[in-house]
DOBAVO-13137 format. One line per 2 residues: number of its first residue (from 1); their letters; for each residue x, y, z of C-alpha. Coordinates in steps of 0.001 Angstrom, whole numbers, plus 524288, in hexadecimal, padded with zeros to 5 digits. Layout:
NUM) A) X:Y:Z; ...
end
This chain:
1) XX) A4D96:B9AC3:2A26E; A46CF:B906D:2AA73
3) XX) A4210:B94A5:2BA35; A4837:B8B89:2C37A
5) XX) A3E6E:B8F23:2CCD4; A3445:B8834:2D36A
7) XX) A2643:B8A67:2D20A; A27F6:B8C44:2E033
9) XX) A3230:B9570:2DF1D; A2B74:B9C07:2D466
11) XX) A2078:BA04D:2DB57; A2881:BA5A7:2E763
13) XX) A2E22:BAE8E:2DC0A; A20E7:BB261:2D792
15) XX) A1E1B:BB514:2E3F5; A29C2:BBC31:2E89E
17) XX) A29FA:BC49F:2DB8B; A1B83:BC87F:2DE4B
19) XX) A1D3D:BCD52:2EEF8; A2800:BD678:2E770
21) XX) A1E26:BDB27:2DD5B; A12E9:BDD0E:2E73E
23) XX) A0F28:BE9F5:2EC7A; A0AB8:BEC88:2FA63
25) XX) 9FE9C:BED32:2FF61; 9F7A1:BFA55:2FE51
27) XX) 9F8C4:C0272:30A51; 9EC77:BFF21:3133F
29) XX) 9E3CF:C0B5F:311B4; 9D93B:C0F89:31D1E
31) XX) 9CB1D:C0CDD:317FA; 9C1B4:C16E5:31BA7
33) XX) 9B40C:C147D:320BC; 9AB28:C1736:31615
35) XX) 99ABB:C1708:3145F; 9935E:C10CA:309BF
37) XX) 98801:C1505:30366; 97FE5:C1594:2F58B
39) XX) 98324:C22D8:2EE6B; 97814:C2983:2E7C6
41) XX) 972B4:C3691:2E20D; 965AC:C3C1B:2E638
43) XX) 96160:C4B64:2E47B; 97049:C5124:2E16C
45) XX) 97726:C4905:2EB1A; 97E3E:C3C34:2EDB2
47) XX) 97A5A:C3474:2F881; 98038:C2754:2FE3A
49) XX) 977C1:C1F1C:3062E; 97BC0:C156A:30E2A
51) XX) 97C6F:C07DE:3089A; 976B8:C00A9:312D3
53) XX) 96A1E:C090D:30F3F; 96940:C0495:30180
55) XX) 9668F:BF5E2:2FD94; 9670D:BF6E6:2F045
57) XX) 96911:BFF72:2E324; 96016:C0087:2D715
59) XX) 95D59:C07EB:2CAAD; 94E6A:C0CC6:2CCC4
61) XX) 946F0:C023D:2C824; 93A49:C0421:2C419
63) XX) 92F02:C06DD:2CAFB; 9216E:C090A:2CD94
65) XX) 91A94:C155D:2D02F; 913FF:C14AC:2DF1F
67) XX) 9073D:C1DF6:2DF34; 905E3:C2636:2EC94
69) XX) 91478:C2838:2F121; 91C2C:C33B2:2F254
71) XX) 92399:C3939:2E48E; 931CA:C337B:2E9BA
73) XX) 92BDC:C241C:2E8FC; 92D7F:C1F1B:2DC7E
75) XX) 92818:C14DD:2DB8E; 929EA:C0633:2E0C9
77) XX) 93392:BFACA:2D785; 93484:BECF5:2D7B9
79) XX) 941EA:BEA2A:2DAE6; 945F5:BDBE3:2DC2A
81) XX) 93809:BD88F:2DFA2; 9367F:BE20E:2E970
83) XX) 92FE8:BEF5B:2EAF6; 9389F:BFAF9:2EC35
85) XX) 932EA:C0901:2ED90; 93B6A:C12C3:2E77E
87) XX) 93E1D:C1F9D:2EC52; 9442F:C2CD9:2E45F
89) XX) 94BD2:C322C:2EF18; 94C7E:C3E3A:2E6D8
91) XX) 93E6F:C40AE:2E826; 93E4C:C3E1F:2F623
93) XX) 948AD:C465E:2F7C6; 9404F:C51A2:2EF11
95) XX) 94876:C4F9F:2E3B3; 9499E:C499F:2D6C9
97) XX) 950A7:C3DBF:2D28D; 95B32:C442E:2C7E6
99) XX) 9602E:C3907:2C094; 9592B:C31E1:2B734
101) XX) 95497:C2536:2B97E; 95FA7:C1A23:2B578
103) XX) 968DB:C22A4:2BF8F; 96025:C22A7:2CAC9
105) XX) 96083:C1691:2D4A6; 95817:C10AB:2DFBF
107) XX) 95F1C:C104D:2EE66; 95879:C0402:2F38C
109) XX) 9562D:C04AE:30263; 950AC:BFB0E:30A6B
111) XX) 94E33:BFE41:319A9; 9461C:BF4F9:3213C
113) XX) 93884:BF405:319E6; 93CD8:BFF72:30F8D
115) XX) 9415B:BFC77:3036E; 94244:C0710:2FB1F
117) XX) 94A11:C0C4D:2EF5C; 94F3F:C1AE5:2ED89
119) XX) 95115:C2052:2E09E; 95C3C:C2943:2E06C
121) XX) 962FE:C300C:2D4C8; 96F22:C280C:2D345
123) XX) 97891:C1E59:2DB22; 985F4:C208A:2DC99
125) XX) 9898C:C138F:2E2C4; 98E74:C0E58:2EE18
127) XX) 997A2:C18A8:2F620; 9A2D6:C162A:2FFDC
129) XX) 9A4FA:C23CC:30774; 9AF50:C2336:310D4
131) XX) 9AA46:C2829:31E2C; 9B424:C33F1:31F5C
133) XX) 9ABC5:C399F:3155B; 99FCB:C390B:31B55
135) XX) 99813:C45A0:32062; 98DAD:C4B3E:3279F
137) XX) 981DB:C4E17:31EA3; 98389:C5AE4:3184D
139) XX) 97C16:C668E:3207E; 978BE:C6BE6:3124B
141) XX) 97003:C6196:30F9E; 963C2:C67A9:30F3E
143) XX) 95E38:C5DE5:3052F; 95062:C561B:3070D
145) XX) 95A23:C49E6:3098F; 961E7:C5042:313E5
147) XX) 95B8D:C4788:31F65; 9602E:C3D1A:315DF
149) XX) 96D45:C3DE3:3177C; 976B7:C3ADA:32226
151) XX) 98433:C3FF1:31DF7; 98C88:C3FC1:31269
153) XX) 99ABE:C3BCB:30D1C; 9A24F:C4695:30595
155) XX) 9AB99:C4433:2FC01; 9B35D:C4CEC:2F38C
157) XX) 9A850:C5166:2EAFD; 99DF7:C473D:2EF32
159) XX) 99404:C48DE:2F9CF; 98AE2:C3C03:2FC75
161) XX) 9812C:C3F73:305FB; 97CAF:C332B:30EF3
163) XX) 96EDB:C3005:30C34; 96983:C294B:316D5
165) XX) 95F9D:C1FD5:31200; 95B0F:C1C96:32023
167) XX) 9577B:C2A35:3210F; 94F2B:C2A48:3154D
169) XX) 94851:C1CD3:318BC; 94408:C239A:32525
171) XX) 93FA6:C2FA5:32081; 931CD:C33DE:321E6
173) XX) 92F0E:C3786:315DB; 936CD:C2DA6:30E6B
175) XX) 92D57:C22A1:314D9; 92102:C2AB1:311E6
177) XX) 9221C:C2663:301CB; 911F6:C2617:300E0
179) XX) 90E18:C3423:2FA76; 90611:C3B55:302C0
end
């Protein structure tokens, strides 16, 4: 059997059969404010810190040994043609670094004239926390990095504690990397 319609015609039928087909749109849904930051473990815990702190990512490259600092500098790498000092935030922290070496990553932060890396034990990526979640730092934190951190998002099982990097760039004893 032979269509008498047009091509015209056709496509109104096309179009007609798919608008009975089609479902609605979804149901608009209210978006929550939420807060960005790089996940990461250091000492036990998980930290987030914020990503306008952190310029870039890296495995720990390697690096050479700098005579007369204090135990938590590790030494300075070439990266891209330029000099990065890299820091184990464990040791400044009084701890130890517990993953081995292909887990651990380098927090680059740059801050005026500092450029520095931060070795921590592992990333865990970018993280979207909605706001509602967020918290007051705990009053249990009695940890060396307590002056560190500025609050903290709870969910279900999860607590990331907000590292504040600006913090740590202005500490005292952060600066003060030459041994004494």
């Amino acid at each position: 059997m032979q269509s008498t319609l047009t091509p015209y015609l056709a496509l109104v039928d096309i179009a007609n059969r798919a608008k009975a087909q089609a479902q609605g749109l979804p149901a608009r849904q209210e978006v929550k404010p939420f807060w960005t930051g790089i996940g990461f473990s250091l000492l036990g815990h998980r930290f987030v810190a914020a990503m306008d702190d952190v310029v870039e990512l890296l495995e720990v490259p390697h690096y050479t040994f700098i005579p007369g600092v204090q135990p938590w500098v590790r030494g300075v790498a070439n990266v891209r043609g330029r000099l990065l000092p890299l820091f184990d935030l464990a040791a400044f922290f009084g701890g130890h670094l517990i993953n081995p070496r292909q887990r651990r990553r380098v927090l680059v932060v740059e801050h005026e004239k500092l450029y520095v890396g931060l070795i921590v034990d592992e990333l865990h990526g970018m993280q979207h926390l909605a706001l509602e979640y967020g918290q007051l730092p705990p009053s249990d934190l009695v940890e060396p990095f307590a002056p560190m951190v500025n609050g903290q998002f709870v969910l279900q099982d999860n607590r990331w504690l907000v590292f504040d990097l600006q913090a740590l760039i202005n500490d005292f004893q952060f600066a003060d990397a030459a041994a004494h």
